[in-house]
C-alpha positions in Angstrom: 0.0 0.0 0.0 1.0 3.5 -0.9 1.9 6.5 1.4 -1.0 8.8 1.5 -0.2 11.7 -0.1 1.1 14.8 2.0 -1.4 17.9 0.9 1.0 20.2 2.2 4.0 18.8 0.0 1.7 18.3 -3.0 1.0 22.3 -3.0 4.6 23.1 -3.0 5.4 20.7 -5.4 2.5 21.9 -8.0 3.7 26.2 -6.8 7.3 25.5 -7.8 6.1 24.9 -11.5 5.7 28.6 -13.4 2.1 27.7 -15.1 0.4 30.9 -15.9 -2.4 30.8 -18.3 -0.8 29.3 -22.1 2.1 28.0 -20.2 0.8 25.3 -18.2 2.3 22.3 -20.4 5.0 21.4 -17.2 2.0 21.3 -14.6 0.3 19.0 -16.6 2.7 16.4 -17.0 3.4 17.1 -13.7 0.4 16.1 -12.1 -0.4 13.2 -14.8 3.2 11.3 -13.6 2.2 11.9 -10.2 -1.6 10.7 -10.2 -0.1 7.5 -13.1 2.9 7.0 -10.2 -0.1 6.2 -7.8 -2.2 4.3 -10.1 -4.6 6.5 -11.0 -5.9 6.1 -15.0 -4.7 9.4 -16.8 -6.2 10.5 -19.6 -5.2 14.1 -21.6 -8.0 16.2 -23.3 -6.4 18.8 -25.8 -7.2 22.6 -25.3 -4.6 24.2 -27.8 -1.3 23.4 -29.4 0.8 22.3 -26.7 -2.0 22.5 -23.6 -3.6 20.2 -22.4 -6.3 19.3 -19.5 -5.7 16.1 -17.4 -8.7 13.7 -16.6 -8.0 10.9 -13.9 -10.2 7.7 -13.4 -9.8 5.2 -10.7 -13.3 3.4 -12.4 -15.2 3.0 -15.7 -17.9 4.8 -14.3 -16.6 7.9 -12.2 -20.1 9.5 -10.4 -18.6 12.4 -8.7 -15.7 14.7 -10.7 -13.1 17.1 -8.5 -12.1 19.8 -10.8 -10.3 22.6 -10.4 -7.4 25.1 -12.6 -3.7 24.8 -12.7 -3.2 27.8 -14.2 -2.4 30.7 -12.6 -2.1 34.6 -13.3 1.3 36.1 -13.7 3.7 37.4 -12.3 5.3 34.1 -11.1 5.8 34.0 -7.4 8.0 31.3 -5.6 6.6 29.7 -2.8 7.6 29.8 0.5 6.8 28.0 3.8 6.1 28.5 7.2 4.9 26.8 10.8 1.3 27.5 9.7 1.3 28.8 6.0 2.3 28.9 2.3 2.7 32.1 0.4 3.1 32.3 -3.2 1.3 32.5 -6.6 -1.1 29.8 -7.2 -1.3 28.5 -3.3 -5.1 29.4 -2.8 -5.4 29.5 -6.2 -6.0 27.4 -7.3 -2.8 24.9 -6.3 -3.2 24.4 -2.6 -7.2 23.0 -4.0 -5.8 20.5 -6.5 -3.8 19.1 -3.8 -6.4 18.7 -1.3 -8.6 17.2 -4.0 -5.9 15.0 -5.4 -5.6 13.8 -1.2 -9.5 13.4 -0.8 -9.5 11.2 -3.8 -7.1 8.8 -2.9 -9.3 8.3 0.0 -12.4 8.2 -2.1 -10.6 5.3 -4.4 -9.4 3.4 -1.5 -13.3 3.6 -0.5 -13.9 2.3 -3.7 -16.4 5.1 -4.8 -16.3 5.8 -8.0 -14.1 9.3 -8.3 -12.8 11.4 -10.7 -10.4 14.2 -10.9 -10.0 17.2 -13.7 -7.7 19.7 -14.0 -8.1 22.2 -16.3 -5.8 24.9 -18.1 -7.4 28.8 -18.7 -9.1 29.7 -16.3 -7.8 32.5 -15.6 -8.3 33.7 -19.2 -11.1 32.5 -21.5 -12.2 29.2 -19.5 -11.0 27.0 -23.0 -9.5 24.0 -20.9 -13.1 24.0 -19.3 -15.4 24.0 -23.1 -12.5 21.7 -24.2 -13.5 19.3 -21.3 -17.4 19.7 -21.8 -16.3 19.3 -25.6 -15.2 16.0 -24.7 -17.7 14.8 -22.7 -20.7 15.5 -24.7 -18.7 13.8 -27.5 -18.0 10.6 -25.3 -14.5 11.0 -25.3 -14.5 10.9 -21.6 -16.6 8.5 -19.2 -19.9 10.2 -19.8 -21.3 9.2 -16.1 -20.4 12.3 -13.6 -23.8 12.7 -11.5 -22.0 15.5 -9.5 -19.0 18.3 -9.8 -17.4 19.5 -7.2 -15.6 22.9 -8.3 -12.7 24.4 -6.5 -12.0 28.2 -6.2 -11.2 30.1 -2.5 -14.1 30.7 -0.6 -13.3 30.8 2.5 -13.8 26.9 2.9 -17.5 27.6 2.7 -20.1 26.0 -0.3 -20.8 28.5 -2.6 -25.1 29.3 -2.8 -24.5 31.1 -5.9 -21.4 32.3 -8.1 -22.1 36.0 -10.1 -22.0 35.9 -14.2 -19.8 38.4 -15.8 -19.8 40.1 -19.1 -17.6 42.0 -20.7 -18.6 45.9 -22.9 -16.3 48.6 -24.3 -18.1 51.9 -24.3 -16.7 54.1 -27.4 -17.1 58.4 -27.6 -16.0 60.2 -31.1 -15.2 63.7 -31.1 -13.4 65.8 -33.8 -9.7 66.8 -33.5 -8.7 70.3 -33.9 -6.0 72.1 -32.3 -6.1 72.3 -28.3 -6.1 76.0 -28.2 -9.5 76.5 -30.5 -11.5 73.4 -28.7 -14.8 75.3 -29.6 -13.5 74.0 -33.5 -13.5 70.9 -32.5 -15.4 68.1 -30.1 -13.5 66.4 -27.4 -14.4 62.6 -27.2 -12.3 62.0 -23.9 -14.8 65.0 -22.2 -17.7 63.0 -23.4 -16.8 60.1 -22.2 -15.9 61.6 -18.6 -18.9 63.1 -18.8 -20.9 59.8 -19.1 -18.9 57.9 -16.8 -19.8 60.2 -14.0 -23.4 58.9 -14.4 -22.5 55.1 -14.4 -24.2 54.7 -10.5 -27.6 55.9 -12.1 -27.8 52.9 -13.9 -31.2 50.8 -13.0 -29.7 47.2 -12.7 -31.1 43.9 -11.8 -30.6 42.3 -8.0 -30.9 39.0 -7.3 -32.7 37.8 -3.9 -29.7 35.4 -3.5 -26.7 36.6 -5.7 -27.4 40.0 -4.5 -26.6 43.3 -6.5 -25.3 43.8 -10.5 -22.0 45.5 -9.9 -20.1 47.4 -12.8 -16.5 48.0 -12.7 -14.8 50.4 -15.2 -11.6 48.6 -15.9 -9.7 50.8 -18.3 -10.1 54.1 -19.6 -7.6 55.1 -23.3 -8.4 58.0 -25.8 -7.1 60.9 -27.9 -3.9 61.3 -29.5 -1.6 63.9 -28.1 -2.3 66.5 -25.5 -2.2 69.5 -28.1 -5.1 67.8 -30.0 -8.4 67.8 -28.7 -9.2 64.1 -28.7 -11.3 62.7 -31.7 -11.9 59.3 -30.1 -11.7 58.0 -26.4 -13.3 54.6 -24.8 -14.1 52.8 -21.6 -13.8 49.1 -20.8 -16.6 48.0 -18.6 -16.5 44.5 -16.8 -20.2 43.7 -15.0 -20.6 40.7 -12.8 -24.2 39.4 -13.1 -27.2 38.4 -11.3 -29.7 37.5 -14.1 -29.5 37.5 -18.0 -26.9 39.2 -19.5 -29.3 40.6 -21.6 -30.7 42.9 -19.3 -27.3 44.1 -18.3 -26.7 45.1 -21.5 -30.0 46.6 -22.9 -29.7 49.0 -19.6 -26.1 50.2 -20.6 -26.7 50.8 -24.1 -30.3 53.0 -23.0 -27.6 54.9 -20.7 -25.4 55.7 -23.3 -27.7 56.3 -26.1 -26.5 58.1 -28.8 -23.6 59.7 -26.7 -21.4 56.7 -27.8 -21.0 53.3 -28.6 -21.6 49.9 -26.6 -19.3 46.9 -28.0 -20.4 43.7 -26.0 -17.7 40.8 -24.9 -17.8 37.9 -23.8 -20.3 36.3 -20.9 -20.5 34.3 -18.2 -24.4 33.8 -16.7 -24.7 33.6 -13.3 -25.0 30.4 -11.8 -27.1 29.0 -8.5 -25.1 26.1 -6.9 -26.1 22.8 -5.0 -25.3 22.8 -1.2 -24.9 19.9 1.7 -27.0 20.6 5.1 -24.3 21.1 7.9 -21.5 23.2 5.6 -21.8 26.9 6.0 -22.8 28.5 2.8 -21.9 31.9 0.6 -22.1 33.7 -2.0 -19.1 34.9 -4.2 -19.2 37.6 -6.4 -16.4 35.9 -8.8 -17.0 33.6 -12.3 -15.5 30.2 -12.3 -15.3 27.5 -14.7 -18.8 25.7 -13.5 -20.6 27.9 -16.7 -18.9 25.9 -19.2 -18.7 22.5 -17.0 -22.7 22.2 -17.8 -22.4 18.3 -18.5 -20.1 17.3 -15.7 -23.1 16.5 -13.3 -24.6 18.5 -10.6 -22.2 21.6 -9.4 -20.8 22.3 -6.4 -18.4 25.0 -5.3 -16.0 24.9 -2.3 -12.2 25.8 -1.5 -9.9 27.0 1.3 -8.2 30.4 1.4 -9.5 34.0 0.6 -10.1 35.2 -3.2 -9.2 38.4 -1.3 -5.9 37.2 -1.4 -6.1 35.6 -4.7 -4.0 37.3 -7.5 -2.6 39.5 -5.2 1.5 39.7 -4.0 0.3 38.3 -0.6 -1.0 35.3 -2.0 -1.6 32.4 1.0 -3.2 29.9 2.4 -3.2 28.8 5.8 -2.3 25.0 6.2 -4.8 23.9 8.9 -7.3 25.0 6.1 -5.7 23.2 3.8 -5.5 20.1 5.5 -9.1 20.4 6.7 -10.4 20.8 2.7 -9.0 17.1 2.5 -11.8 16.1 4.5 -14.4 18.1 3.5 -14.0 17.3 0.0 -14.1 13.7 0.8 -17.5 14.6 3.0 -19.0 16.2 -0.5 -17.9 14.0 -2.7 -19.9 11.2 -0.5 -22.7 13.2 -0.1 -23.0 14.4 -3.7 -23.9 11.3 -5.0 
């Protein structure tokens, strides 16, 4: 019989690999010799041209999946270690999770319940590794038997009621460029759109009784050409995280703007109300996840240890009595999910 996996060494193992979103090729190999090394059937799903996800069976007919990224968002940060935590990029998320999932489902296995694990590549980008997965389940490339999916992001080690939608606009203003020292020639563009922006918190939008409120971030302003020329062209890039149909999101910013500009719409996530176990505390998390474009993967679940707060940020961390806890709990949902 094998060693039961260490979560704690696992993490550091998985952090010392630079895998930032297009890169994660080393992960990936990675974590297929290690789950192959402990018997585990491995099975790669192409993304893109050198990326891969990584599927992992112990049975023919896996009930319950564990998912989560390997991917992370740059820069690279090494980890470090101490007494009672691990700092670095990818240790809440979401590499401190896949190890506690990779530990619950050894436990699971040696249960003999039928477990799956599936790590995916791009989530912090465009969510490919996950449509790449749901690709090839609906195709039956994959066992096509997951009843439930058990997602991993930070929240606090609490089950997720609900995760937000997002979608993505670019609000555009024209003007006409003349020299800066006759403006009335010309029209100003950039004015316009400060102009507009300043009404952005008169917007109507939709609440949710559970989700709670639409929230609309502007994420990046850019416009004119030189600061002797009044600017013929300036824009806005919105990001809103949604409670309902993006539709309505979107019909209520372009009746804002009107004909003062331009609305360009992105790409969307819809919102997403989650399943939940009686006796684990419950939240809601105002971030999207990869459960939008997992639709076929069974019943979905969300649930990791460590702050989002934390997430992406310099002080990334997770505390390791959290971490080792998520072992359990994880097996505990995975049972309980089925």
């Amino acid at each position: 019989m094998q060693t039961p996996p260490d979560v704690v060494e696992i993490t550091l193992d998985l952090m010392r690999i630079e895998s930032t979103s297009g890169h994660e090729g080393e992960v990936i190999t990675f974590v297929e010799q290690l789950l192959a090394g402990r018997g585990w059937t491995t099975q790669r799903i192409p993304v893109s041209p050198g990326r891969d996800d990584i599927l992992a069976t112990a049975s023919d007919a896996p009930l319950v999946t564990l998912s989560t990224h390997l991917d992370t968002v740059p820069p690279y940060i090494a980890p470090s270690r101490t007494a009672d935590r691990i700092t670095g990029r990818g240790a809440c998320d979401a590499k401190g999770i896949a190890a506690a999932m990779i530990c619950a489902a050894e436990r699971l296995r040696d249960a003999k319940l039928p477990v799956a694990l599936l790590f995916v590549v791009g989530e912090e980008t465009c969510h490919d590794g996950a449509h790449a997965a749901n690709d090839a389940y609906q195709r039956g490339l994959v066992p096509p038997t997951s009843r439930a999916l058990i997602n991993g992001e930070p929240t606090e080690s609490r089950l997720a009621l609900g995760t937000k939608g997002a979608v993505r606009m670019t609000v555009r203003t024209s003007g006409r460029a003349v020299h800066s020292a006759y403006p009335q020639l010309g029209a100003s563009a950039t004015l316009g759109l400060v102009r507009l922006l300043a009404e952005i918190e008169t917007i109507e939008l939709p609440r949710d009784p559970v989700l709670g409120e639409t929230t609309v971030n502007i994420g990046m302003l850019s416009g004119g050409i030189a600061d002797n020329v009044v600017a013929p062209w300036a824009e806005a890039r919105l990001m809103a995280r949604l409670v309902g149909p993006v539709d309505d999101v979107v019909t209520a910013v372009k009746r804002w703007v009107g004909d003062r500009g331009t609305v360009d719409v992105g790409v969307s996530i819809p919102p997403v109300h989650l399943g939940t176990i009686p006796g684990v505390e419950t939240s809601v998390v105002a971030f999207a996840t990869d459960i939008p474009a997992l639709t076929r993967w069974g019943t979905p679940y969300l649930f990791g240890p460590g702050s989002v707060h934390v997430a992406h940020t310099d002080d990334e961390h997770i505390d390791i009595g959290e971490l080792r806890a998520a072992v359990g709990i994880y097996e505990r949902l995975a049972r309980e999910a089925f």
